[in-house]
N, CA, C and O of each residue as an XYZ file, in Angstrom:
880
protein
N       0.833     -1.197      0.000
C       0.000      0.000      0.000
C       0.871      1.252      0.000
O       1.871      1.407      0.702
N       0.383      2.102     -0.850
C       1.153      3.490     -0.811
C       0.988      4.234      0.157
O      -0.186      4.517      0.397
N       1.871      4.719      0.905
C       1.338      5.601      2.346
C       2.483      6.970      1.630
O       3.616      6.792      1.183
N       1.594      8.510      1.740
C       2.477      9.782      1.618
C       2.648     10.057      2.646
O       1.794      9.697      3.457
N       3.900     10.877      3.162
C       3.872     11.275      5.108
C       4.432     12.638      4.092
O       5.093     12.724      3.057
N       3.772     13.595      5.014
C       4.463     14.992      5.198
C       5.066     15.106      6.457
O       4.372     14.671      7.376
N       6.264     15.609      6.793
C       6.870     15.559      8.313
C       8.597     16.095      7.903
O       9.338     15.766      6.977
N       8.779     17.028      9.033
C       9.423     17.471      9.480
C      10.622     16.582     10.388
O      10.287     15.794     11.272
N      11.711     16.779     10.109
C      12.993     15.774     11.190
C      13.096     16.465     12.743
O      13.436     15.989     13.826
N      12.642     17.809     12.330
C      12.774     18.262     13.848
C      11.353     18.254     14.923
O      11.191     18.916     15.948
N      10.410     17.245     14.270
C       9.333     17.217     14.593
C       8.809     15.836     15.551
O       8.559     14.812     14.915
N       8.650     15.809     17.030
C       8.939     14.592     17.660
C       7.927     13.812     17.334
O       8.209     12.636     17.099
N       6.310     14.299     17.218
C       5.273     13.622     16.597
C       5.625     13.296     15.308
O       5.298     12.190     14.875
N       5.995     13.766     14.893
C       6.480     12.821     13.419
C       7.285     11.609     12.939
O       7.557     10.998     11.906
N       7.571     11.596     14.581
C       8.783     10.323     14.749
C       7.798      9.171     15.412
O       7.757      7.987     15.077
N       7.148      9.713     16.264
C       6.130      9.177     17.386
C       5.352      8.440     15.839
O       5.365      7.249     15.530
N       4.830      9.387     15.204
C       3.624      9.004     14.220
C       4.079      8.008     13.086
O       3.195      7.311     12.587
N       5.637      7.846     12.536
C       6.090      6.928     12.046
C       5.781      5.599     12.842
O       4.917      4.770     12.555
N       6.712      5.568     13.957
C       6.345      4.593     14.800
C       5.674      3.741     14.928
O       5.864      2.526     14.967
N       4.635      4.490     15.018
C       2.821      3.905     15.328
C       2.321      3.230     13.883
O       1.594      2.245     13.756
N       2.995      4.145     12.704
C       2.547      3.479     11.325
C       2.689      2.019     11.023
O       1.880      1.144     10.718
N       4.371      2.053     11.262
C       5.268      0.583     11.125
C       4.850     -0.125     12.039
O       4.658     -1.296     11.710
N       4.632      0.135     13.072
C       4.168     -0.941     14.310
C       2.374     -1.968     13.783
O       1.906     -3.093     13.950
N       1.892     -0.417     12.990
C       0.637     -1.157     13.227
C       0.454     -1.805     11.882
O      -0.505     -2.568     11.768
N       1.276     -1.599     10.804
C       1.407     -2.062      9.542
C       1.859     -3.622      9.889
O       1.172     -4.542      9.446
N       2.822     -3.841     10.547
C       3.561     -5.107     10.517
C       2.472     -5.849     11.239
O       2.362     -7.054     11.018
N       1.488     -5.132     12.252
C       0.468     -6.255     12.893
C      -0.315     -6.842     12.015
O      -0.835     -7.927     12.275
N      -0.538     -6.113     10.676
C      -1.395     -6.246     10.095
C      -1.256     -6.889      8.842
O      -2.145     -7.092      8.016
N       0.277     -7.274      8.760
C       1.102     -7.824      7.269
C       0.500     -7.253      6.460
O      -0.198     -7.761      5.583
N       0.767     -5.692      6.728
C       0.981     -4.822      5.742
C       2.305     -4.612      5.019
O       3.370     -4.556      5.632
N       2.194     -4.484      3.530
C       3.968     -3.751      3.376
C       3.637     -2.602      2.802
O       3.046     -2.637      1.723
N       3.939     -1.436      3.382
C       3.850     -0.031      3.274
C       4.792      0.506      2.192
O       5.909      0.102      2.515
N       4.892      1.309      0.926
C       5.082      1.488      0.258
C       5.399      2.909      0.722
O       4.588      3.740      0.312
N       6.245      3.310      1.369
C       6.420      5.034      2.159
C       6.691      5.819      1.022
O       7.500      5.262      0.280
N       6.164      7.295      0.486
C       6.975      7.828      0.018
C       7.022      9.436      0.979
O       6.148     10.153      1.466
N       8.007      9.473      0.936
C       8.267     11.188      2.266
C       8.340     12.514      1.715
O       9.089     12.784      0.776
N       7.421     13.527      2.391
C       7.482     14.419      1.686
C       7.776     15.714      2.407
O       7.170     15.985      3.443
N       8.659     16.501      1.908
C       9.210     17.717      2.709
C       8.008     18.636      3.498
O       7.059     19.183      2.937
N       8.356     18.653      5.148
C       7.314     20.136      5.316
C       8.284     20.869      6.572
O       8.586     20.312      7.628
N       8.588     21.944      6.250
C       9.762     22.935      6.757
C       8.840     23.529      7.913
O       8.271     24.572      7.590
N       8.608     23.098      9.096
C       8.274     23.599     10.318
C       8.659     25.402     10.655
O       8.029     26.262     11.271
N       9.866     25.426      9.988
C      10.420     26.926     10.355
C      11.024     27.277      9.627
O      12.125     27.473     10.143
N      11.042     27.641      8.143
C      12.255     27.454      6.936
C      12.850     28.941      6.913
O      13.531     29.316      5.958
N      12.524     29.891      8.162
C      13.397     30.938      8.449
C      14.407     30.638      9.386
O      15.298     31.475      9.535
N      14.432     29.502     10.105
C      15.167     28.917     11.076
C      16.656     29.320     10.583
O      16.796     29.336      9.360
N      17.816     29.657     11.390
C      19.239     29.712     10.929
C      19.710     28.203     10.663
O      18.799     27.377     10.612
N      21.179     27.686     10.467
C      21.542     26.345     10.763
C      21.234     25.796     12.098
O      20.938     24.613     12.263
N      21.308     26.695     13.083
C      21.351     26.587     14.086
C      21.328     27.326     15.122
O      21.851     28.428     14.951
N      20.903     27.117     16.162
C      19.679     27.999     17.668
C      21.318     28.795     18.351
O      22.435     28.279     18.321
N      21.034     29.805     18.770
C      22.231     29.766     19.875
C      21.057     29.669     20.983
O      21.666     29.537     22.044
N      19.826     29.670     21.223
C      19.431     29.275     22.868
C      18.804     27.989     22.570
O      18.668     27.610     21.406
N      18.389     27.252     23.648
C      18.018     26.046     23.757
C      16.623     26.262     23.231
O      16.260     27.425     23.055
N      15.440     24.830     22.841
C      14.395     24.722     22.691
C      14.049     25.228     23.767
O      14.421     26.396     23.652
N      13.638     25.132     24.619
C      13.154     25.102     25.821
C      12.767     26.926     25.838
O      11.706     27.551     25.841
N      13.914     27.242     25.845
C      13.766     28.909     25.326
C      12.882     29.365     24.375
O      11.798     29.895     24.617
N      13.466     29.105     23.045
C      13.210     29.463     22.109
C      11.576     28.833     21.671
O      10.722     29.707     21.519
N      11.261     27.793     21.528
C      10.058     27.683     21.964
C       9.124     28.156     22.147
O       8.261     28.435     21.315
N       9.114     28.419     23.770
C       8.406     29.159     25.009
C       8.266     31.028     24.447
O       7.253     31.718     24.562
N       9.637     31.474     23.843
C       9.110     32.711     23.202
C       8.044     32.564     21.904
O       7.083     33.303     21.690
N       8.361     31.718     21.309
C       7.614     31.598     20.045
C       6.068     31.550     19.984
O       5.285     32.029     19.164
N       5.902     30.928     20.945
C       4.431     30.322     21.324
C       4.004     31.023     22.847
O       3.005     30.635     23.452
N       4.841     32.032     23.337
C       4.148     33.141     24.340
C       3.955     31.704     25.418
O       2.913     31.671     26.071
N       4.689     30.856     25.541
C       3.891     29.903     27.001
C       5.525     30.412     28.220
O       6.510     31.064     27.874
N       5.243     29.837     29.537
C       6.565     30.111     30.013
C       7.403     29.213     29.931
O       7.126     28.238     29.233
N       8.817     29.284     30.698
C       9.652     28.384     30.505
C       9.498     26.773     31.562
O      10.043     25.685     31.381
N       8.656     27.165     32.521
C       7.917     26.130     33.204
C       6.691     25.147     32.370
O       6.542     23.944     32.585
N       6.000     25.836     31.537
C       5.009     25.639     31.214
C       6.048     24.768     29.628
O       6.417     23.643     29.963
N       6.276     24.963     28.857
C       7.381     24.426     27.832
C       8.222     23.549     28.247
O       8.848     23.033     27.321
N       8.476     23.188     29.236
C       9.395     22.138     30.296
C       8.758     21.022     30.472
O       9.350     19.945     30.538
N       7.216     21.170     30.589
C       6.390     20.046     31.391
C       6.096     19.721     29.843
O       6.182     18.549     29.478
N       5.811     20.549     29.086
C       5.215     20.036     27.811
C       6.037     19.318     27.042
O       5.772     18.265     26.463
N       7.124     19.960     27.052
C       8.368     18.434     26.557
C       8.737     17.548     27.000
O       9.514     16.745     26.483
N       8.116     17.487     28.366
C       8.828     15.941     29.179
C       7.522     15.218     28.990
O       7.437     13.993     29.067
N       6.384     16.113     28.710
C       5.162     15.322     28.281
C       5.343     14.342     26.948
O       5.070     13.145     26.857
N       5.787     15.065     26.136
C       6.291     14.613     24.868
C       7.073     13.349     24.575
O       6.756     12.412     23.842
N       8.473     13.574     25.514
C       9.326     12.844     25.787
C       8.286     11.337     26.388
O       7.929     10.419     25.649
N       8.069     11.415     27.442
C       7.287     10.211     27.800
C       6.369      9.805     26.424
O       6.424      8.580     26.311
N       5.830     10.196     25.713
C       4.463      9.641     24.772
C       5.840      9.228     23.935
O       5.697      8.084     23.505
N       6.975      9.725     23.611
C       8.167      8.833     22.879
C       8.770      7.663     23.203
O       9.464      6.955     22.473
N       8.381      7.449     24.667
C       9.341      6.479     25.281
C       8.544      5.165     24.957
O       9.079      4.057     24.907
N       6.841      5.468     24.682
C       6.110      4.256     24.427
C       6.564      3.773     23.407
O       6.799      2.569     23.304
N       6.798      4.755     22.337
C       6.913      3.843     21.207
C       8.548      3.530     20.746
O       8.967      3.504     19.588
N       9.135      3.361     21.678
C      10.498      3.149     21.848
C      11.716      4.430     21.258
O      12.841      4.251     20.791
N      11.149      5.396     21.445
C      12.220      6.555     21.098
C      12.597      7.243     22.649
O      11.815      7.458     23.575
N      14.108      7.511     22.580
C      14.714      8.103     23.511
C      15.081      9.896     22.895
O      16.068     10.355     22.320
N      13.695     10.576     23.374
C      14.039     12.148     22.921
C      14.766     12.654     24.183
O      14.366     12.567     25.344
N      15.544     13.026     23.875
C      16.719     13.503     24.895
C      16.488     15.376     24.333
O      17.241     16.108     23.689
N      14.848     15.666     25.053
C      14.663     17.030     24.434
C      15.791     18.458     25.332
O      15.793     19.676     25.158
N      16.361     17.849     25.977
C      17.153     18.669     27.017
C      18.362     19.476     26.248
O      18.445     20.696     26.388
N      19.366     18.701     25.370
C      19.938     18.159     24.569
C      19.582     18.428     22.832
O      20.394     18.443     21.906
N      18.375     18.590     22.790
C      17.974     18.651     21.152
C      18.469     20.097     20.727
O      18.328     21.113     21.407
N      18.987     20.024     19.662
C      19.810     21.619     18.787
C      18.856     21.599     17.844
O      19.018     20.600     17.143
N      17.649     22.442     17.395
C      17.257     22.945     16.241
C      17.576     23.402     15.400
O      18.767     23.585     15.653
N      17.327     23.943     14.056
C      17.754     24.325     12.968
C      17.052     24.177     11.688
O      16.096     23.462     11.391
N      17.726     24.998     11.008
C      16.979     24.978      9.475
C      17.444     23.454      9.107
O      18.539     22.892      9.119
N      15.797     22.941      8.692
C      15.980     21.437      7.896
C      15.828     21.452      6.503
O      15.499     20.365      6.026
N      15.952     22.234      5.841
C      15.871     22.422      4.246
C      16.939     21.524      3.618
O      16.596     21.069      2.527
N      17.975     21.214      3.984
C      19.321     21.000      3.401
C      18.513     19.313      3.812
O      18.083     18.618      2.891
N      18.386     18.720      5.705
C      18.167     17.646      5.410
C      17.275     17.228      4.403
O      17.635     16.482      3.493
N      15.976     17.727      4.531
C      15.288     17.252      3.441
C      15.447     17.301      2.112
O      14.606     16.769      1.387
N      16.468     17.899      1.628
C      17.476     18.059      0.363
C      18.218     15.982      0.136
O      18.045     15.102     -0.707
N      18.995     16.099      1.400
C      19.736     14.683      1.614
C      18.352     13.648      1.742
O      18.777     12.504      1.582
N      17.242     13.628      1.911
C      15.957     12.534      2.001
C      15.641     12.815      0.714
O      15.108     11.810      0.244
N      15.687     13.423      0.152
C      14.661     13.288     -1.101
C      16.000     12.616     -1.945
O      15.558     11.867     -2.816
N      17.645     12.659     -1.952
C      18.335     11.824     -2.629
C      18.659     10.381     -1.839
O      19.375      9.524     -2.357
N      18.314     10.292     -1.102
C      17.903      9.013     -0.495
C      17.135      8.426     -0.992
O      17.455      7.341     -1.478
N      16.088      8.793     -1.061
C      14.966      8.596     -1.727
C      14.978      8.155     -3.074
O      14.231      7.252     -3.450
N      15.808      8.754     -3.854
C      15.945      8.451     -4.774
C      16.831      7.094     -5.485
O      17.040      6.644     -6.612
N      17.182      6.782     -4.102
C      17.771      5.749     -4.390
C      17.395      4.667     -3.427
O      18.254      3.895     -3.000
N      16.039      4.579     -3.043
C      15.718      3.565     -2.445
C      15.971      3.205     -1.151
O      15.671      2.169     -0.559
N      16.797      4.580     -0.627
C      16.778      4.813      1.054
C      16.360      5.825      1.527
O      16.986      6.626      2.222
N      15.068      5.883      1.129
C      14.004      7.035      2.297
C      14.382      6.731      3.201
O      15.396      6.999      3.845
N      13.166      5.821      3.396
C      13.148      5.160      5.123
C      14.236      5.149      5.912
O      14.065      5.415      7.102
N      15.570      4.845      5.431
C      16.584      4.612      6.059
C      17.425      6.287      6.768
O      18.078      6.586      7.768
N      16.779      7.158      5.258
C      17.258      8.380      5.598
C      16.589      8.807      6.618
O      17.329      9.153      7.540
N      15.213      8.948      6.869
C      14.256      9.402      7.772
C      14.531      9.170      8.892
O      14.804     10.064      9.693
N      14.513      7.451      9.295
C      15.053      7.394     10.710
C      15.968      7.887     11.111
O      15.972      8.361     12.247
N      17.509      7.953      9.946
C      18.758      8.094     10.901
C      18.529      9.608     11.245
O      18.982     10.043     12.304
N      17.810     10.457     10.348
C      17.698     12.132     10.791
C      16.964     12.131     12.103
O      17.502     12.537     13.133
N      15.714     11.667     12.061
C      14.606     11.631     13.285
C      15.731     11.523     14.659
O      15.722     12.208     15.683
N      16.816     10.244     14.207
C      17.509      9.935     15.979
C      18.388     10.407     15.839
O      18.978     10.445     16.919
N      19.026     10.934     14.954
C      20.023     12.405     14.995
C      19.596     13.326     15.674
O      20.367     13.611     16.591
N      18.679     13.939     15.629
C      18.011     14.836     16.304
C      17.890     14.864     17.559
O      18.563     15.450     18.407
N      16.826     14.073     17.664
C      15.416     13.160     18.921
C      16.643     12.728     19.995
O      16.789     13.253     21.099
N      17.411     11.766     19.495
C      18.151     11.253     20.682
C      19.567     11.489     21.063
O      20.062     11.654     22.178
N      20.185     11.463     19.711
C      21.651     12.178     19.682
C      21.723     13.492     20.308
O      22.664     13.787     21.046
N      20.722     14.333     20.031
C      20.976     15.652     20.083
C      21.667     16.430     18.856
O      22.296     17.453     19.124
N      21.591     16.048     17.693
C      22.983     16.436     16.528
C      22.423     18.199     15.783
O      21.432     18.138     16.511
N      22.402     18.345     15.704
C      22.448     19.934     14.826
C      22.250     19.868     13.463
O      22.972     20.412     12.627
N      21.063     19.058     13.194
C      20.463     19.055     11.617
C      21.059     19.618     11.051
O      21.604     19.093     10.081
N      21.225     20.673     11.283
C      21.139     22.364     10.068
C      22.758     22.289      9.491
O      23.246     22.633      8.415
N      23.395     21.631     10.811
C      25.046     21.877     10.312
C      25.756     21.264      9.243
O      25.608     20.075      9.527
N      26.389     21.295      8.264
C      26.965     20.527      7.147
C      27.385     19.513      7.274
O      27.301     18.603      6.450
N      28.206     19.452      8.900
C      29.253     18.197      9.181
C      28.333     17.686      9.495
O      28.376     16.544      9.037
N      27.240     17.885     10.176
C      26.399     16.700     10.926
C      25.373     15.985      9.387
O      25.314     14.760      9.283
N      24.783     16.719      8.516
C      24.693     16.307      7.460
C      25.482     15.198      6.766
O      24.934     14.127      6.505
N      26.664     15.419      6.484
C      27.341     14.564      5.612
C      27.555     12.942      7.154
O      27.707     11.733      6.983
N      27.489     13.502      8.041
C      28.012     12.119      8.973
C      26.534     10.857      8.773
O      26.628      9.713      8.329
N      25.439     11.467      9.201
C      24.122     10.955      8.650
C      24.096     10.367      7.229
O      24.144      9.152      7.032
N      24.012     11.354      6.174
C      24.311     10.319      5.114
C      25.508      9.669      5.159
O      25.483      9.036      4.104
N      26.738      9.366      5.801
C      27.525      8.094      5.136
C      26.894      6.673      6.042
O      27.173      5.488      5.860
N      25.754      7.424      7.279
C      25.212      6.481      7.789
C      24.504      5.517      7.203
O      24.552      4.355      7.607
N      23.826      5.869      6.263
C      22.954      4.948      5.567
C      24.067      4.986      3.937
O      23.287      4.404      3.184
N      24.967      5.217      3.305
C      25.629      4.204      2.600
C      25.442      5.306      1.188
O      25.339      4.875      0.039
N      25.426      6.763      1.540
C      25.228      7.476      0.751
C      26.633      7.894      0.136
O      27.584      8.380      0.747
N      26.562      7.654     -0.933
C      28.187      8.540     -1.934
C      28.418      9.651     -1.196
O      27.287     10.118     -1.063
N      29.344     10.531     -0.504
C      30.287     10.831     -0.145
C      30.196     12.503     -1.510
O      29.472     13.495     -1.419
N      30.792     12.305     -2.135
C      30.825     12.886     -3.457
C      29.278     13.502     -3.890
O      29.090     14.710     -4.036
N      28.121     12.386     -4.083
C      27.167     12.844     -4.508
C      26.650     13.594     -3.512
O      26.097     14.636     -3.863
N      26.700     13.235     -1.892
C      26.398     14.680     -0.953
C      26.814     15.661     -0.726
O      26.326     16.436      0.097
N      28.190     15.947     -1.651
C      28.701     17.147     -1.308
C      27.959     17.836     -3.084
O      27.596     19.012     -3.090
N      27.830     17.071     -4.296
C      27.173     17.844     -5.198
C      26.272     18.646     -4.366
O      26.180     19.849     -4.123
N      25.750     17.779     -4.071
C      24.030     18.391     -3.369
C      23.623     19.916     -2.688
O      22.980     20.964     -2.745
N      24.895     18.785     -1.795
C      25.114     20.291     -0.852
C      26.025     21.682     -1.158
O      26.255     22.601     -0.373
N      26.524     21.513     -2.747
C      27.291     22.354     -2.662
C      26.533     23.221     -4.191
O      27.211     23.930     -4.935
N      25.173     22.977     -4.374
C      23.861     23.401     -5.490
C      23.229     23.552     -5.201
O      23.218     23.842     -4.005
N      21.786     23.532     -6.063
C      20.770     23.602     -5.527
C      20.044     22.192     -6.112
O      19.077     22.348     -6.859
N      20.450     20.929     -5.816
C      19.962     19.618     -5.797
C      19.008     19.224     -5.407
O      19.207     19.065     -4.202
N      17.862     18.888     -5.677
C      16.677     18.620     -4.833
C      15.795     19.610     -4.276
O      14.722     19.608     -3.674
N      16.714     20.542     -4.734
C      15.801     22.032     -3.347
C      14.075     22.103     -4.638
O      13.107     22.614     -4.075
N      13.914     21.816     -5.563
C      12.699     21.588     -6.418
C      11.787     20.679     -5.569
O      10.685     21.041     -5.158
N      12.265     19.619     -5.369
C      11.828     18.687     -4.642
C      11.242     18.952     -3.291
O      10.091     18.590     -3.048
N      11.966     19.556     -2.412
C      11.187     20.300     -1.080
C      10.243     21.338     -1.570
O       9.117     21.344     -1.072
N      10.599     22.372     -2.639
C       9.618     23.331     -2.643
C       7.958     22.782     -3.403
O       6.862     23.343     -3.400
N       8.407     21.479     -3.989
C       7.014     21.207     -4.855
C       6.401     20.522     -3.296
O       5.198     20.780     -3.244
N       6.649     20.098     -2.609
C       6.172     19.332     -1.822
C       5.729     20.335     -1.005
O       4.569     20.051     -0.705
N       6.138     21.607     -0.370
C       5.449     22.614      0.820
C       4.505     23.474     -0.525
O       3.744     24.412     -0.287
N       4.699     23.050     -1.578
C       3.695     23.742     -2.222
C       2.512     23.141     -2.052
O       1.525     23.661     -1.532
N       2.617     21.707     -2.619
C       1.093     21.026     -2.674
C       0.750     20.777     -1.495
O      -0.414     20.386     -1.405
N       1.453     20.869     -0.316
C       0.779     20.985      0.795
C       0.202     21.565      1.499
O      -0.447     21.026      2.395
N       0.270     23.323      1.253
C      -0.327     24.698      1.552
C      -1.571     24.541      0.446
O      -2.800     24.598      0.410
N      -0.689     24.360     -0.230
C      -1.869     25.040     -1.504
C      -3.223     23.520     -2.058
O      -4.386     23.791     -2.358
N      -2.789     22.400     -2.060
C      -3.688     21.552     -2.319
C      -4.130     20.868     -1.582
O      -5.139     20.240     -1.901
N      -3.504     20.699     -0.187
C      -4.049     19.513      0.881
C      -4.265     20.677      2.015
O      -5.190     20.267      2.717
N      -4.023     21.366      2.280
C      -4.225     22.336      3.543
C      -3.966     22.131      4.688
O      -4.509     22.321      5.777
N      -2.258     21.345      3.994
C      -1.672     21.128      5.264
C      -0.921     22.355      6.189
O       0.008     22.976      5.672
N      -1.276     22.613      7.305
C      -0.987     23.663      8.365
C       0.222     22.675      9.664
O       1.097     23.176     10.371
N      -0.178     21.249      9.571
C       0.682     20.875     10.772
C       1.030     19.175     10.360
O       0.293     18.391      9.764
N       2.287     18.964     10.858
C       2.249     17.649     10.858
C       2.733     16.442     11.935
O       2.738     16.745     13.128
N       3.105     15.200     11.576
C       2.514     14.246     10.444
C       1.671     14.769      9.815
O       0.965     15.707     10.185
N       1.645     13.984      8.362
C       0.449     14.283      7.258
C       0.015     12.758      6.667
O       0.924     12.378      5.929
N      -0.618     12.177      6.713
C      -0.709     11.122      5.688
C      -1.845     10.866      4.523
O      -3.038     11.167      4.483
N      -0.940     10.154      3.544
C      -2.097     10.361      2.654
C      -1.832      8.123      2.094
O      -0.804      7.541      1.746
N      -3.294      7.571      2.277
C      -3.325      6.565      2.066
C      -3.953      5.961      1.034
O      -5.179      5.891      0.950
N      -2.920      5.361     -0.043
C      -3.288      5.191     -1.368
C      -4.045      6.310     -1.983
O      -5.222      6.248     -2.338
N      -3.465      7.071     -2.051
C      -3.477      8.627     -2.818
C      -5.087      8.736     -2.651
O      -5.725      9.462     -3.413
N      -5.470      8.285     -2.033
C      -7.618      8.528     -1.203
C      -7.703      9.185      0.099
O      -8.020     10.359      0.291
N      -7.332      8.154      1.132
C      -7.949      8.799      2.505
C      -6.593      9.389      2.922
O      -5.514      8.847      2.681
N      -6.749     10.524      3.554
C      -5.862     11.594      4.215
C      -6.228     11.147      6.289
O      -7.276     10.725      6.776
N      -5.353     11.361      6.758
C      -4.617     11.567      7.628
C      -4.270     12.221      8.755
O      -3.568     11.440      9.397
N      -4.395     13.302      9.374
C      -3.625     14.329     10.102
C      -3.169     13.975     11.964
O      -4.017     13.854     12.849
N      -1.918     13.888     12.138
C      -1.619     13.659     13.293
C      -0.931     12.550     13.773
O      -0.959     11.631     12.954
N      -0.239     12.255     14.935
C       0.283     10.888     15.607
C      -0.852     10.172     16.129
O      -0.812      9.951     17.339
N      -1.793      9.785     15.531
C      -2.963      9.774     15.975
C      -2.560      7.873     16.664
O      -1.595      7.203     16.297
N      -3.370      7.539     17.438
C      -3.230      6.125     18.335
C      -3.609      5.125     17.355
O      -4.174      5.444     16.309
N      -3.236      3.575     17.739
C      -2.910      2.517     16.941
C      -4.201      2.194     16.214
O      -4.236      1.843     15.035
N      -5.581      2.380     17.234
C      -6.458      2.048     17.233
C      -7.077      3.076     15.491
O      -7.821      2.551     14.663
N      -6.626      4.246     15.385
C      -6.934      4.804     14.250
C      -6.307      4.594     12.972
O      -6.858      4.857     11.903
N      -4.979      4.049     13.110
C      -4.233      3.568     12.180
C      -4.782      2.438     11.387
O      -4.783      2.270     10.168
N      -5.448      1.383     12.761
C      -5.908      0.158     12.152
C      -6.891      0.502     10.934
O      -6.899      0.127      9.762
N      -8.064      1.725     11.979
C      -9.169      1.931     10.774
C      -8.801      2.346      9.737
O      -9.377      1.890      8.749
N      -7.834      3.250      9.547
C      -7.717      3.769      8.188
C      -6.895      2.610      7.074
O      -6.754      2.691      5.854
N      -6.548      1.790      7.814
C      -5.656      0.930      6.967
C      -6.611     -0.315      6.285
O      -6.464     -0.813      5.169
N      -7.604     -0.643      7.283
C      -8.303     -1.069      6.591
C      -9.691     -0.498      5.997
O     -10.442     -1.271      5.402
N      -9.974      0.648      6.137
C     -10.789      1.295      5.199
C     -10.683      1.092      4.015
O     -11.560      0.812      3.197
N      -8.647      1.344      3.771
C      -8.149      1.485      2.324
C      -8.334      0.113      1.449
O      -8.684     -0.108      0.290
N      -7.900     -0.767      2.644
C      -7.889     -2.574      2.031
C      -9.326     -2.682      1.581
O      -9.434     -3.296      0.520
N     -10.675     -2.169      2.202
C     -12.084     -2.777      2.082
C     -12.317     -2.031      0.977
O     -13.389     -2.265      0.419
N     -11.391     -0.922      0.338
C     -12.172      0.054     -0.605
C     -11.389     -0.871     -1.697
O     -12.115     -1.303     -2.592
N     -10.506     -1.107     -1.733
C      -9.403     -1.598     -2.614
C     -10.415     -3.178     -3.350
O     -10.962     -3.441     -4.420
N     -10.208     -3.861     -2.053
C     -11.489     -4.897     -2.585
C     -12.721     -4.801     -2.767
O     -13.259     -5.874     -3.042
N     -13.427     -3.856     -2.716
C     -14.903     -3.925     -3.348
C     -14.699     -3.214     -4.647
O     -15.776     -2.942     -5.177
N     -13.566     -2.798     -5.377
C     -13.304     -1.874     -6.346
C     -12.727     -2.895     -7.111
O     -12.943     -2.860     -8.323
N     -11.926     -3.944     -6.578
C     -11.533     -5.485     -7.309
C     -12.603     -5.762     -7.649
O     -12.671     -5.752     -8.878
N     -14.186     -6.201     -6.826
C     -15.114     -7.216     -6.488
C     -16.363     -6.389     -7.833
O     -17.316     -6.981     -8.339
N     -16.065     -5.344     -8.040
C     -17.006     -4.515     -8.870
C     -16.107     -4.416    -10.323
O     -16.652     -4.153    -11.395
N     -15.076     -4.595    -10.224
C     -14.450     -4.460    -11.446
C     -14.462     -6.052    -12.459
O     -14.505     -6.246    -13.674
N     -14.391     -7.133    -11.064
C     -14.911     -8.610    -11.612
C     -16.164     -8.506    -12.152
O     -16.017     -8.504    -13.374
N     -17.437     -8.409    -11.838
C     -18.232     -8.042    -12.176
C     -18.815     -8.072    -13.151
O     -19.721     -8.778    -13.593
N     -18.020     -6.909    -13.649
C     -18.288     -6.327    -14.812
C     -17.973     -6.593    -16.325
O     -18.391     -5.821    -17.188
């Protein structure tokens, strides 16, 4: 089955909401067909924060620095269920344009998935500095990426088509405002880390539509 995700690397529900996908796919001997699609949470963001989340945050969204504290350790725990260690204490933000530059040539070669995770626990648990070049190129040789072809990338404008068509059709044709995003077998849409129990339904919504669209096409 084709599953679209819109999501962000610096985004912990988006890691949470992978999670929950693969977990509930494999209950279901599903094989998920991922394809990933750029959505820039902050694409004014620098490479990188000089104050912590925790700060920076808490100004952004007018809450205090008490109130932004509890809400990330809230976070942190709803990660720990689904086996992620967000070490949000620790997390360096930054402009993700460039990663999602390095996922979409992943991608292109048949290591999304592989790219996605290693960024998500770069982030989430390492603590690593997305935005920075070195931490870039260390991630891709993680998953088995040319060396050479990431420095083309990064040293053009490679892929940057690729992120902008994707925050396009997502403002402008799906009305996407937040993510996770999913879109299942290019029909039923998605929004959120939503619990296992909703995953199931939508997954088999898609399977029951899929076969009565077989069962009507015999038919005929």
């Amino acid at each position: 089955m084709r599953v679209d995700i819109w999501s962000d690397v610096v985004c912990p529900f988006c890691y949470i909401g992978k999670k929950r996908l693969e977990r509930v796919a494999q209950a279901m001997n599903f094989e998920l067909d991922v394809h990933w699609h750029s959505f820039q949470l902050d694409a004014d963001a620098p490479a990188s924060h000089d104050t912590s989340n925790t700060v920076r945050l808490a100004h952004k969204y007018g809450r205090s620095i008490e109130d932004m504290t509890q809400m990330q350790e809230n976070i942190a725990q709803i990660a720990q269920t689904e086996g992620i260690d967000f070490q949000w204490q620790q997390a360096k933000s930054g402009n993700s344009f460039n990663a999602h530059r390095i996922i979409h040539l992943a991608q292109s070669k048949g290591l999304g998935n592989q790219a996605k995770e290693a960024f998500f626990y770069a982030y989430m648990t390492e603590g690593l500095a997305i935005g920075e070049r070195e931490v870039l190129d260390e991630i891709a040789s993680r998953i088995g990426l040319d060396h050479g072809e990431v420095e083309d990338v990064l040293n053009s404008d490679g892929f940057k088509e690729f992120v902008e068509y994707d925050e396009k059709l997502a403002r402008e044709k799906l009305n996407i405002s937040a993510v996770p995003f999913f879109v299942f077998d290019q029909r039923v849409a998605l929004a959120g880390a939503q619990p296992d129990e909703v995953f199931k339904e939508v997954l088999q919504k898609v399977l029951d539509s899929e076969q009565n669209a077989s069962d009507e096409a015999d038919t005929e």
